[in-house]
Structure formats: C-alpha cells, structure tokens
BATIVO-118668 format. One record per residue: residue in one letter; x negated, y, z negated of N, C-alpha, C, O in turn. Coordinates in steps of 0.2 Angstrom, whole numbers, padded with zeros to 4 digits, always signed. Layout:
REM residues N
AXYZXYZXYZXYZ/...
END
This chain:
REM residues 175
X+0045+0144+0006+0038+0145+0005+0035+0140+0000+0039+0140-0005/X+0029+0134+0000+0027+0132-0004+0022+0134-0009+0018+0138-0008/X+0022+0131-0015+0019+0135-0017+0011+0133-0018+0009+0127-0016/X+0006+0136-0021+0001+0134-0018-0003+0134-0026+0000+0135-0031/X-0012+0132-0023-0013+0128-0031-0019+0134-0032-0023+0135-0028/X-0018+0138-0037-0023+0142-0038-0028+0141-0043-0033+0146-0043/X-0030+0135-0047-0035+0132-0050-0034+0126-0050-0029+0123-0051/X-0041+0122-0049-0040+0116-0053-0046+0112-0054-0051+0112-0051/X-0045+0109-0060-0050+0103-0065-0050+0098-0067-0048+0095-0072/X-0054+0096-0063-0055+0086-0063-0058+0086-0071-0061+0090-0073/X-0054+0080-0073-0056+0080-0080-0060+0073-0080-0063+0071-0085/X-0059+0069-0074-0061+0060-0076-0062+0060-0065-0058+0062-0060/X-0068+0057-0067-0070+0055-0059-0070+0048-0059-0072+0046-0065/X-0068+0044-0057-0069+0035-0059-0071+0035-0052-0072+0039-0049/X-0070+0025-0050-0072+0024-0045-0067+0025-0039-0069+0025-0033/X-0062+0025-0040-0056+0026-0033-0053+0033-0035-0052+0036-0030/X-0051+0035-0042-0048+0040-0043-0049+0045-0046-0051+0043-0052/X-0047+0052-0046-0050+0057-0049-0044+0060-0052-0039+0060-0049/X-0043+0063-0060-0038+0065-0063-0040+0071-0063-0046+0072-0065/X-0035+0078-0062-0036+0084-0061-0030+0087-0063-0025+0085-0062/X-0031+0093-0066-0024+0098-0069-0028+0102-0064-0033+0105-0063/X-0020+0103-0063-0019+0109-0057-0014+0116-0059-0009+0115-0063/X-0016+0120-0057-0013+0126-0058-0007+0127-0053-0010+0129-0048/X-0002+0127-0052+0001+0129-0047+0006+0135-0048+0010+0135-0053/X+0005+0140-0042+0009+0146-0042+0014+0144-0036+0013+0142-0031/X+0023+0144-0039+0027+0145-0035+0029+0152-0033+0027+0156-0036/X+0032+0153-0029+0034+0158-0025+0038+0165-0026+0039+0170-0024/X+0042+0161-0032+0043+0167-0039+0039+0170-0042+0041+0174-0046/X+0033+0170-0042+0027+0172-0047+0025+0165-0052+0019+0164-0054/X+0032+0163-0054+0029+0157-0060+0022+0154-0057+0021+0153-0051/X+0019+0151-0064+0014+0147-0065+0016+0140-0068+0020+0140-0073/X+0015+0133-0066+0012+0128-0071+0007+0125-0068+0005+0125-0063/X+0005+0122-0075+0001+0117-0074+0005+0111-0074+0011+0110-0076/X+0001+0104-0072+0004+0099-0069-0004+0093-0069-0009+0094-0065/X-0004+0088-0073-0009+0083-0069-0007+0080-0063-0001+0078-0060/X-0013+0080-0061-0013+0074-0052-0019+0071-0052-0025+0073-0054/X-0016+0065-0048-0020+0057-0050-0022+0059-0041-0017+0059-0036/X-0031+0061-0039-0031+0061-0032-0033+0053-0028-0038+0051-0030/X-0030+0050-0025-0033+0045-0021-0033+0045-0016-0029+0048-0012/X-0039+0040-0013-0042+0040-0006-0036+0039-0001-0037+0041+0005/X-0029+0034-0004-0024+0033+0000-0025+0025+0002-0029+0022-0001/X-0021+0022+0006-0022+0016+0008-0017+0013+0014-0013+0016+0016/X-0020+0005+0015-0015+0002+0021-0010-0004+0018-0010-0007+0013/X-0007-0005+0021-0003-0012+0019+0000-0016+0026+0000-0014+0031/X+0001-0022+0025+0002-0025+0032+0009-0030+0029+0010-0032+0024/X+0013-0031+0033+0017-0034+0035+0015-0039+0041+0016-0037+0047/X+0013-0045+0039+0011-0051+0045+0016-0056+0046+0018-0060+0041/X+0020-0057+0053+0023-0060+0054+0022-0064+0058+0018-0062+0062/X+0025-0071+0060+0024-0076+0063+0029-0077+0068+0035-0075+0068/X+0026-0083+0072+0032-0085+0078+0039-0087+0074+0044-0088+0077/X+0037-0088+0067+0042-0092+0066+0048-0086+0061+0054-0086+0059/X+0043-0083+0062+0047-0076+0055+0047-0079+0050+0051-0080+0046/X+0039-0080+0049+0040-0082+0042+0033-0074+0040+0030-0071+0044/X+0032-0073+0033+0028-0067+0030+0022-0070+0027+0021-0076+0024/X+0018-0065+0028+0011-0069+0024+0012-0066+0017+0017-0062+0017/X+0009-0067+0012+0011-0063+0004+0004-0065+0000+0000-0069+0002/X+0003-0061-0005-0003-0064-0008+0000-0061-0015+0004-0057-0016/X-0004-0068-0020+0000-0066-0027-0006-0064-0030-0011-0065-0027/X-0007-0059-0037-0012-0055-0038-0011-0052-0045-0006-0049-0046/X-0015-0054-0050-0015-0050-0055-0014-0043-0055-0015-0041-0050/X-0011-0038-0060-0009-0032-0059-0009-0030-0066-0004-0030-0070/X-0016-0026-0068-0018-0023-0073-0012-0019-0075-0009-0020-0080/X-0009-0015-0072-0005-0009-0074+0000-0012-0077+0002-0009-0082/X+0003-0018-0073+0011-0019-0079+0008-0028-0081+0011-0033-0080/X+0005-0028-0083+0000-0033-0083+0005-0040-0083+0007-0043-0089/X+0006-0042-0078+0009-0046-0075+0007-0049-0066+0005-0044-0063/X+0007-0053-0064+0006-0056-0056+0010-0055-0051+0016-0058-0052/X+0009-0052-0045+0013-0049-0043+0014-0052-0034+0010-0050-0030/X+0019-0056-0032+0016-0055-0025+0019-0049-0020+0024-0046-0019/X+0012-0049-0016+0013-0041-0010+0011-0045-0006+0010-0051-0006/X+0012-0038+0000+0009-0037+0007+0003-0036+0007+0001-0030+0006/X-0002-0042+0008-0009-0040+0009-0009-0031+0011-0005-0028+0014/X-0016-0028+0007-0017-0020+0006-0022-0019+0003-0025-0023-0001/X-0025-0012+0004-0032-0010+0002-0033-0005+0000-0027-0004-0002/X-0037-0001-0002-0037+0007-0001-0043+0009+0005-0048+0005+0007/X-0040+0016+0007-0043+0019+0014-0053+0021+0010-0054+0023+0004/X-0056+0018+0015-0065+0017+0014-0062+0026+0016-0057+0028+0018/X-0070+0030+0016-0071+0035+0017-0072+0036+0025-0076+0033+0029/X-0068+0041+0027-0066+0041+0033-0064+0038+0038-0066+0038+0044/X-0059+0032+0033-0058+0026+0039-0050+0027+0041-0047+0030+0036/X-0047+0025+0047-0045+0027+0050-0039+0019+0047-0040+0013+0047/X-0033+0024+0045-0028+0019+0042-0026+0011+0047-0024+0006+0043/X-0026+0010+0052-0025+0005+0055-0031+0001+0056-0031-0005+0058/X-0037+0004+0055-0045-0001+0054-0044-0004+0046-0045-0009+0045/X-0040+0002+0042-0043-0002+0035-0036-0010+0034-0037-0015+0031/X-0030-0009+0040-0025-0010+0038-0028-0020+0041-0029-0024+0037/X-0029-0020+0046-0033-0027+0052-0040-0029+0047-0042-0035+0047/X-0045-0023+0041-0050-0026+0038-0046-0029+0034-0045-0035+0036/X-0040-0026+0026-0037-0030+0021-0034-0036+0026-0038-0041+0025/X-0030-0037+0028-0028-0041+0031-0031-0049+0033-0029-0055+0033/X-0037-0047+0034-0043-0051+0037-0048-0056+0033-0051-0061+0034/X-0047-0050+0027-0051-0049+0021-0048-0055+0015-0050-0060+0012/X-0043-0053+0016-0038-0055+0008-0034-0064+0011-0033-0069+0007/X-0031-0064+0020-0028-0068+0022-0031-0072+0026-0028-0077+0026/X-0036-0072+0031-0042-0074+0036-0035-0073+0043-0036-0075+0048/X-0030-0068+0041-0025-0066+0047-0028-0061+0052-0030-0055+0049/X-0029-0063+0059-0031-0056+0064-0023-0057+0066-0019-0060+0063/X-0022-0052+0072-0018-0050+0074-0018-0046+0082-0021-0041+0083/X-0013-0049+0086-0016-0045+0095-0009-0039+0094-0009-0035+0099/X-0005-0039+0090+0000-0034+0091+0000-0031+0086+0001-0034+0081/X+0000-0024+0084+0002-0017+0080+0005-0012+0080+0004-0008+0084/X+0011-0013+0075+0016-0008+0075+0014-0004+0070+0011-0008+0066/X+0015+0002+0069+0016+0007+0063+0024+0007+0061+0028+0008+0065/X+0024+0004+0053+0030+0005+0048+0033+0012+0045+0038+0012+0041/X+0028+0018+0048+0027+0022+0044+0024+0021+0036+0022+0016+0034/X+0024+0029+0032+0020+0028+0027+0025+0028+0021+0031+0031+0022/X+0022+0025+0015+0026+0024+0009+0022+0030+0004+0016+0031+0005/X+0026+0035+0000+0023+0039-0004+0025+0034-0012+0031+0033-0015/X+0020+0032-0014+0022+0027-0020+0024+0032-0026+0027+0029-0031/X+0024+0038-0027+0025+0044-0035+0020+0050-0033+0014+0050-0034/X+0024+0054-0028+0021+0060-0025+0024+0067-0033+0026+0073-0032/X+0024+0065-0037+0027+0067-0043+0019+0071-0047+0017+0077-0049/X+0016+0064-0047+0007+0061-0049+0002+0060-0047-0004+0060-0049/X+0004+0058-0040-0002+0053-0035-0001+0059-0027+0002+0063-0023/X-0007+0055-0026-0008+0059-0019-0010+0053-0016-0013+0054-0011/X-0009+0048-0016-0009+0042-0011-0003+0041-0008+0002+0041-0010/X-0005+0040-0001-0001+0039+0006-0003+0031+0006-0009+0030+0005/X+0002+0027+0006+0000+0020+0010+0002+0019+0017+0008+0019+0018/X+0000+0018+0020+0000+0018+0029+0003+0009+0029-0001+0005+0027/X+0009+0008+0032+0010+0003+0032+0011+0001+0041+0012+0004+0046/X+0011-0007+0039+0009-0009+0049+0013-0016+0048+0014-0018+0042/X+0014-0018+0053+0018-0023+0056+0014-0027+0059+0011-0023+0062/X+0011-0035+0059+0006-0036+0063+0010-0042+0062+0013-0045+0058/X+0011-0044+0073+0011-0049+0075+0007-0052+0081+0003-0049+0083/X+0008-0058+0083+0004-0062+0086-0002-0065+0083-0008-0066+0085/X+0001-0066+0077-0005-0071+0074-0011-0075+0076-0010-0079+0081/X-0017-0075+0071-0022-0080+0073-0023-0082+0065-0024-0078+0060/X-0024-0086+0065-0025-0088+0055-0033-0092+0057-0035-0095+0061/X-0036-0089+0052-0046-0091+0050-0045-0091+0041-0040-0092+0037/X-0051-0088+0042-0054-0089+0034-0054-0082+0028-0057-0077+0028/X-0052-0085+0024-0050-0078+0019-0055-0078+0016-0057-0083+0013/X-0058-0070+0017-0064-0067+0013-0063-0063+0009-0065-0057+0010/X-0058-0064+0002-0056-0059-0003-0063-0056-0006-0068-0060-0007/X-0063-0048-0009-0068-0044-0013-0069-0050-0018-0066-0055-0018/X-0075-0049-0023-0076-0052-0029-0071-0050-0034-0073-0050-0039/X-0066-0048-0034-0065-0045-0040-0056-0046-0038-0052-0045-0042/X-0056-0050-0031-0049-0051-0030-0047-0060-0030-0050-0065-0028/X-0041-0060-0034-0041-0068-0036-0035-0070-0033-0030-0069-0037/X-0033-0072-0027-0029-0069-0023-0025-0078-0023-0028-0083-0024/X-0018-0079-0022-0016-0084-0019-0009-0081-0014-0004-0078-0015/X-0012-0086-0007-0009-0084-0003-0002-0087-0001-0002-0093-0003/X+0002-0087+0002+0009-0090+0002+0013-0086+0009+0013-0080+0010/X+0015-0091+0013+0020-0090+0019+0028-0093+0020+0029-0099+0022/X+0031-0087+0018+0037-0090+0017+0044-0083+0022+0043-0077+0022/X+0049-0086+0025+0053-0084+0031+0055-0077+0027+0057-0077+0021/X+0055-0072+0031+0055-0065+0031+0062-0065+0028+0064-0060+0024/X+0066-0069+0028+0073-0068+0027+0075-0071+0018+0079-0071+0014/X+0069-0074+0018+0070-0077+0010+0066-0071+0006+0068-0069+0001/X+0062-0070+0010+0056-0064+0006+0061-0055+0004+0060-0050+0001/X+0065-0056+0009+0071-0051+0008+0074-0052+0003+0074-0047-0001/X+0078-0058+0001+0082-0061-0003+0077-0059-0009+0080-0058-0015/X+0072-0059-0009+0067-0058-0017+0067-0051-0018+0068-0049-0024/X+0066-0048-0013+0068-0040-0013+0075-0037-0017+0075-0032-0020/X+0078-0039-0015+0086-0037-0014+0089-0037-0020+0092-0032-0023/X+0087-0047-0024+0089-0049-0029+0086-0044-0037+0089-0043-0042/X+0080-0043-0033+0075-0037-0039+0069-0041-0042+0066-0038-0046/X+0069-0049-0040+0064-0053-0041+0056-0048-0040+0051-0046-0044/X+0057-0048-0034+0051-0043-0032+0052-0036-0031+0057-0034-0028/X+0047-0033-0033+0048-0025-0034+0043-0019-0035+0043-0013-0037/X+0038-0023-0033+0032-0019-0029+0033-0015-0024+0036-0018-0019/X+0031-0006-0025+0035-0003-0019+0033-0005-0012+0038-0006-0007/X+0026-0004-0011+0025-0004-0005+0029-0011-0003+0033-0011+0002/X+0029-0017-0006+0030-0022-0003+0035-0023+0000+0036-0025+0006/X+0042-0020-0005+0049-0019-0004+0050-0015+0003+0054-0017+0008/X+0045-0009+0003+0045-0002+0009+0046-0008+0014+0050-0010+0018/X+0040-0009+0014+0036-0014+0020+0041-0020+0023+0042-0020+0029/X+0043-0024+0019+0048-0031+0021+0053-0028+0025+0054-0029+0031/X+0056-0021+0020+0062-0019+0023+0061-0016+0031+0064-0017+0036/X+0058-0013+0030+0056-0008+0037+0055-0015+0043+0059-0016+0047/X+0050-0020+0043+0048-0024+0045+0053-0028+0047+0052-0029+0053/X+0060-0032+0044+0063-0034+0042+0068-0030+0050+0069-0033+0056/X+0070-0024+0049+0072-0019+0053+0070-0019+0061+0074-0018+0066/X+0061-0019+0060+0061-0018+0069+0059-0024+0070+0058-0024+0076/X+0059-0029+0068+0058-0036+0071+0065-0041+0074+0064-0046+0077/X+0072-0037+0071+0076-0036+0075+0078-0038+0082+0084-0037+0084/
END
C-alpha cells in the first residue's frame, strides 16, 4: 500500500515552481512531513544525424553556477503534450526539425524533492534552419560524434542528468 498525502502547504508560488510541505500518512499509521518542489515537468531531445554526430547546447546554470553543455530541453507549457514540447525546444534553442521520433523513455531527475518527469526523445532525420532561443537563453550550439559525446559522459567531464540519461539510452537504440 502507498502511502498517501493527508495535508499540504505551498509556502512559495514562483514562476515554474511551487514549494509545498506535505503531510504524509504511511500505512503503519506514522506521519511525516517532507518538502516537495512541484514542477510542470519537461522534454529533452537527443538529435542525431546521418553521420552520428549529437546536437549539444552550452548554457549557463544558475544552480551549480557553472556552463553546462545538454541536450536541447524545456519545461512542459500547460497542457502540452511532452513530444510537442520536445520538436518546439528543439526547434527553439537549435533551428533542428525532425521527420523521425522515438521515445527514450523518462528521466526522474530527484523524486526524493521534485516531481518533475523529463520525457526524453530521439530525434532523427534531420533538417537544420534557424535558432530561436527564449530571451533569457544564451545558448551555444555544438555537433560533435555520439561516440565522443559518450566518452564525455563516461570520463564524468559531463554530468548533467538528463543529458547523461539521454546520450546513453540514444547511444543504445541507434545501435
């Protein structure tokens, strides 16, 4: 039996995420409390090429305040459908469409804390145009062989989760 959440109290609304102490009753009777970080969730993509090479974007990153490069990614708009949000960030951030979509399955980045789901995708047969990053993203883009971008993985150079999730799974069905 799971246990279920019998109170809870958003303490902070921001603009993507809501900080809430939750009540939870297990199934013994006990009680705790526990904060959780709610988020809308999000997409991420893995873009591959005829040649197997990966699309990457490098990107500031407030949280360990350092540049990081990922797999183009977004957070999920309100009630958008993870494979729309996955082809808009993609589109958005790298000016990459794509005629073929696989599902990588989902990354849970700290189900500890967080209620974000990132939906990750495989996107091949490339078409490359023009990149329309947010204001507020300062993005540089880079395409380098699926097999070097492993070697970055591996070595622990790179270690952004999703990105890691994503190469490797991608890495796996491209096989």
């Amino acid at each position: 039996m799971k246990p279920t959440t019998i109170a809870s109290t958003c303490v902070h609304r921001g603009r993507i995420v809501e900080v809430c102490t939750e009540k939870i009753r297990y199934p013994s009777g006990r009680e705790y409390e526990l904060d959780l970080v709610r988020h809308p969730g999000g997409a991420a993509v893995v873009a591959v090429d005829r040649d197997l090479r990966v699309c990457l974007v490098k990107q500031y990153r407030p949280g360990v305040t350092d540049f990081l490069w990922e797999i183009p990614a977004g957070k999920l708009d309100a009630r958008e459908a993870p494979q729309i949000c996955a082809i808009r960030e993609l589109a958005e951030e790298t000016g990459v469409a794509a005629k073929n979509w696989s599902s990588l399955g989902i990354f849970i980045p700290a189900p500890g804390i967080f209620t974000e789901i990132i939906h990750l995708y495989l996107a091949q047969d490339l078409q490359i145009g023009t990149a329309h990053p947010d204001a507020d993203e300062d993005l540089e883009l880079q395409w380098i062989p699926l097999v070097q971008a492993i070697d970055k993985v591996m070595s622990g150079e790179w270690s952004d989760g999703k990105t890691v999730v994503g190469l490797m799974r991608a890495q796996h069905h491209v096989k």
